[in-house]
C-alpha positions in Angstrom: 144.5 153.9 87.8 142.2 153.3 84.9 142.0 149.8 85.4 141.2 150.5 88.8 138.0 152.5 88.1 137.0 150.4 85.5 136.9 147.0 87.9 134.5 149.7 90.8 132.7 150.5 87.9 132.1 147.6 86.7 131.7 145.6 89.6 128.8 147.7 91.4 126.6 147.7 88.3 126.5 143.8 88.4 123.7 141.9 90.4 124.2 138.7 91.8 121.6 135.8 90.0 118.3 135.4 91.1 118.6 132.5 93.5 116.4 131.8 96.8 117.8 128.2 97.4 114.2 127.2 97.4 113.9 123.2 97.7 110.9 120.8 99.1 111.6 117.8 101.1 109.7 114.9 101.8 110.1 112.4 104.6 107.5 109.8 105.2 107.3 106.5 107.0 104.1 104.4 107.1 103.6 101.0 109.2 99.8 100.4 109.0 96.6 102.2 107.6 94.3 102.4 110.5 90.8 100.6 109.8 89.0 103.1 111.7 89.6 106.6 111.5 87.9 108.5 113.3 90.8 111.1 114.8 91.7 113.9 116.6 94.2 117.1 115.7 96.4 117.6 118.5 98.4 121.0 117.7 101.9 120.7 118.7 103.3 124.4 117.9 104.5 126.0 121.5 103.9 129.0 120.5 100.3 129.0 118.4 97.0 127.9 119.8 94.0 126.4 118.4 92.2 130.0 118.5 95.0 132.1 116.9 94.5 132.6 113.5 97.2 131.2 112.1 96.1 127.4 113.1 92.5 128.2 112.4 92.8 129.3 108.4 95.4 126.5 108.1 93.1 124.3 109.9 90.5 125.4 107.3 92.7 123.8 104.2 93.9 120.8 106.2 90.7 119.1 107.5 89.7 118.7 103.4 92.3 116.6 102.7 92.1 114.5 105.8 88.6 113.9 104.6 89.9 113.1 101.0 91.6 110.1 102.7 89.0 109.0 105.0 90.1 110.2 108.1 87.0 111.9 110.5 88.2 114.3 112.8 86.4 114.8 116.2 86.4 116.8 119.3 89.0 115.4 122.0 86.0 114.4 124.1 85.0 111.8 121.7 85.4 108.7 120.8 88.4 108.2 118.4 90.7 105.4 117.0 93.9 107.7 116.0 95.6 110.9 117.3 97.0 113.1 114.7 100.0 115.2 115.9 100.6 118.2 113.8 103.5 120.7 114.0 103.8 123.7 111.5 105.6 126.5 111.0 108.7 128.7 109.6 112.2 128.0 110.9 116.0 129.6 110.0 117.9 127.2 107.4 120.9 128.8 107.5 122.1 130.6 104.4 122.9 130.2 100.8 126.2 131.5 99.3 126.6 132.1 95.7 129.7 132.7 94.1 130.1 134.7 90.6 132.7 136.4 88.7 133.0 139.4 86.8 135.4 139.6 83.6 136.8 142.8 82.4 138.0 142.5 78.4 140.2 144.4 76.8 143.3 144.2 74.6 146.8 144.3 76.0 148.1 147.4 76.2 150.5 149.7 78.3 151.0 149.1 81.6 148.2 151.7 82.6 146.0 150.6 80.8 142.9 148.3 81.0 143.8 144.9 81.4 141.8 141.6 81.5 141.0 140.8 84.7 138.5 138.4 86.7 137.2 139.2 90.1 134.9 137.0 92.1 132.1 137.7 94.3 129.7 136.3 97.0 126.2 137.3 97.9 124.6 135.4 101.2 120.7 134.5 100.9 119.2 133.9 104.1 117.2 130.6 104.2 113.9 129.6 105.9 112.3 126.6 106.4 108.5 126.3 105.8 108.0 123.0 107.5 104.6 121.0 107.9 104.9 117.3 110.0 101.9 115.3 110.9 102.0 111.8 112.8 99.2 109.6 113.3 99.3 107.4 116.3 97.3 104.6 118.0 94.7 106.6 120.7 94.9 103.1 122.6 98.3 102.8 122.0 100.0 107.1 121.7 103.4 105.2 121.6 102.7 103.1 118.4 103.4 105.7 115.5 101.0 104.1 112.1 102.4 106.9 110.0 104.2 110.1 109.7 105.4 112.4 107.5 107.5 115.8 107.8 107.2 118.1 104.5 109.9 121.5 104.0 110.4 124.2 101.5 113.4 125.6 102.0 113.7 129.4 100.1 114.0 133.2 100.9 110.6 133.7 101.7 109.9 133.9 105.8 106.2 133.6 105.3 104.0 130.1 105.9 101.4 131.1 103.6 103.5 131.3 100.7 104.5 127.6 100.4 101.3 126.2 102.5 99.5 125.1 98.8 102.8 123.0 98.4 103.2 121.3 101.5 99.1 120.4 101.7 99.4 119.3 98.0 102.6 117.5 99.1 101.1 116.4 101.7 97.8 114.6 100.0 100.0 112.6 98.1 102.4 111.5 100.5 100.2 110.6 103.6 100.0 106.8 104.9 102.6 105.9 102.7 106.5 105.1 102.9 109.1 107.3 100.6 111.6 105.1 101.5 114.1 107.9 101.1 113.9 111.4 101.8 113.0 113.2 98.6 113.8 116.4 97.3 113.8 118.7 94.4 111.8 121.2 92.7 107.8 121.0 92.1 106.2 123.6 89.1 103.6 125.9 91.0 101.8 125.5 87.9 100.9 121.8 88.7 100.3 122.8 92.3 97.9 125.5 91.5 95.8 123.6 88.3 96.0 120.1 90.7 95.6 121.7 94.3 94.4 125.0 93.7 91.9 124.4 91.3 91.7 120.4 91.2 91.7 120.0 87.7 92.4 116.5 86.4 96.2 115.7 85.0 94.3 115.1 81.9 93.0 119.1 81.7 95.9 120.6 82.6 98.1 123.1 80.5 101.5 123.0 81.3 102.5 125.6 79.0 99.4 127.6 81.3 102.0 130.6 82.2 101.0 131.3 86.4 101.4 134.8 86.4 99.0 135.6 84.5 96.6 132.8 85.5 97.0 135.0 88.8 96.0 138.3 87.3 92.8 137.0 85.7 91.6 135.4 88.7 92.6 138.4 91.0 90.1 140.6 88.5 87.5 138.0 88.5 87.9 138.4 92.8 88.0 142.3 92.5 84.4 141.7 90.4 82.7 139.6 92.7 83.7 141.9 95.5 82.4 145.0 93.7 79.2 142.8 92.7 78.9 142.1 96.4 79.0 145.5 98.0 76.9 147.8 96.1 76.1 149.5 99.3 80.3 150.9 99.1 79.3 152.5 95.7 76.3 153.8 96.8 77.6 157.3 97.6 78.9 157.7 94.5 75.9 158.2 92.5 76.7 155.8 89.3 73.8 155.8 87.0 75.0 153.7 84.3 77.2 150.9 83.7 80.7 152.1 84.0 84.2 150.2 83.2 87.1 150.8 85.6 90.7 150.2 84.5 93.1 150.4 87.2 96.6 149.2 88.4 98.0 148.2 92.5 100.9 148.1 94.6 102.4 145.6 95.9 100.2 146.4 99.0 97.0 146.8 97.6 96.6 150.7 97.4 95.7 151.6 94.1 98.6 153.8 91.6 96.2 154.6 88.4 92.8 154.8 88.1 90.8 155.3 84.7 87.0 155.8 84.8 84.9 158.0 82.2 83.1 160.0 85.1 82.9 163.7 86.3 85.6 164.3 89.1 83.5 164.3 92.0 82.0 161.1 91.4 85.4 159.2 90.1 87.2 160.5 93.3 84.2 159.1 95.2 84.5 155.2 93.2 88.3 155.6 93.3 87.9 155.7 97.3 85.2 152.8 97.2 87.3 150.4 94.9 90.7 151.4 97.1 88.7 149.7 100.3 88.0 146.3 98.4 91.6 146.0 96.7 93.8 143.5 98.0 97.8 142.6 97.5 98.4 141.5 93.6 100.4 138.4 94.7 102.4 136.5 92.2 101.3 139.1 89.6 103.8 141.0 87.1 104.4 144.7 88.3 102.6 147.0 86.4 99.6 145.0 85.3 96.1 146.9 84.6 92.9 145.4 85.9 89.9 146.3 84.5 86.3 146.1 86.2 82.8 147.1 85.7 80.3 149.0 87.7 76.7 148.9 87.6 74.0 151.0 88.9 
């Protein structure tokens, strides 16, 4: 009976390891670099048009690089030399298991009581597929394929946004060329977000630069700008002098502590204005503080 308790015990107070099976796979082919590339996007997603906003904000990051490689995209009314075929999205991968096992210690004893014992357990992680695949054919030709590529990140995570930086940066190194094999492993979001993100040179980056706070530093220098920006949202308030504001978020934006040296009224009046600005801390530890400054 003792031993019995002791395995329940035991067993609900362990947590599986952290593991989101998260992966990125690359797949290109490449038989010719078009000369003249002037283009057009043709969106092939069922389901999302070229209004909706989802095409039109990825749209926004894609055309850069496109650019980067000399490509010149153009209405469909106009003259081009290549049609690029674009598919995006977020698909079901199926699921991870994990196994782990739980050992109970103890010296032999009598028969009631504990004894060693090993139990093993299984936690299922769905998996999604963030996927990105762009072909370039011949507009004279649509059934001649010059180049193609499909990019996933497989991982816990349902939404597109949260691997799009990896596919695009993926995607600017791998475009027009051959892979020859599908590859696959891990990439540092460090080296994504110093490369991509802020397009530093190899030669400035940090890689001992830890992310998370890279994230909280540029989410106050955001929350700054915006305050800067809207003066007319702290107008109400009444703020004569220069005033610093120390605060900390949820994880959906609202804000859970709020320090400002101001009389009641007008700190309940900023706390409101500052709320509308603030945004989702993403990728930042829990429990950071931000701090801000208002001027008059």
């Amino acid at each position: 009976m003792k031993r019995w308790l002791f395995s329940v015990l035991l067993l609900a107070a362990c947590q599986a390891p952290i593991d989101d099976g998260s992966i990125l796979k690359v797949d290109a082919y490449s038989d010719g670099i078009p000369a003249d590339k002037t283009a057009v996007i043709v969106l092939q997603n069922k389901q999302i048009r070229k209004n909706n906003l989802e095409y039109v904000q990825f749209y926004r990051k894609l055309i850069p690089i496109l650019k980067e490689k000399g490509y010149r995209p153009v209405d469909e009314n106009q003259p081009h030399a290549v049609i690029l075929k674009l598919y995006f999205g977020v698909q079901n991968a199926g699921y991870l298991r994990s196994r782990y096992g739980v050992e109970e210690k103890a010296e032999p004893a009598a028969a009631d009581e504990l004894q060693p014992l090993l139990s093993a357990l299984y936690t299922r992680t769905r998996l999604y597929a963030k996927f990105l695949r762009l072909t370039a054919v011949d507009a004279r030709d649509p059934s001649r394929e010059l180049w193609k590529i499909v990019i996933i990140k497989e991982g816990a995570k349902s939404d597109f946004r949260s691997a799009q930086y990896e596919l695009l940066y993926l995607l600017s190194r791998y475009m027009e060329r051959d892979s020859s094999v599908q590859i696959s492993g891990n990439l540092p979001y460090s080296e994504v977000y110093q490369r991509f993100v802020k397009k530093l040179s190899p030669s400035s980056m940090d890689t001992a630069l830890y992310m998370p706070m890279e994230n909280k530093y540029a989410y106050a220098e955001r929350m700054q700008k915006k305050i800067n920006a809207n003066p007319a949202v702290f107008a109400p308030c009444g703020v004569t002098e220069k005033v610093e504001i120390v605060f900390r978020v949820s994880d959906f934006g609202t804000i859970t502590y709020f320090k400002a040296a101001l009389p009641d009224e007008m700190r309940n009046c900023v706390f409101q204005a500052l709320e509308s600005l603030t945004e989702p801390p993403i990728d930042i530890p829990a429990d950071e503080a931000f701090i801000v400054y208002l001027k008059p």
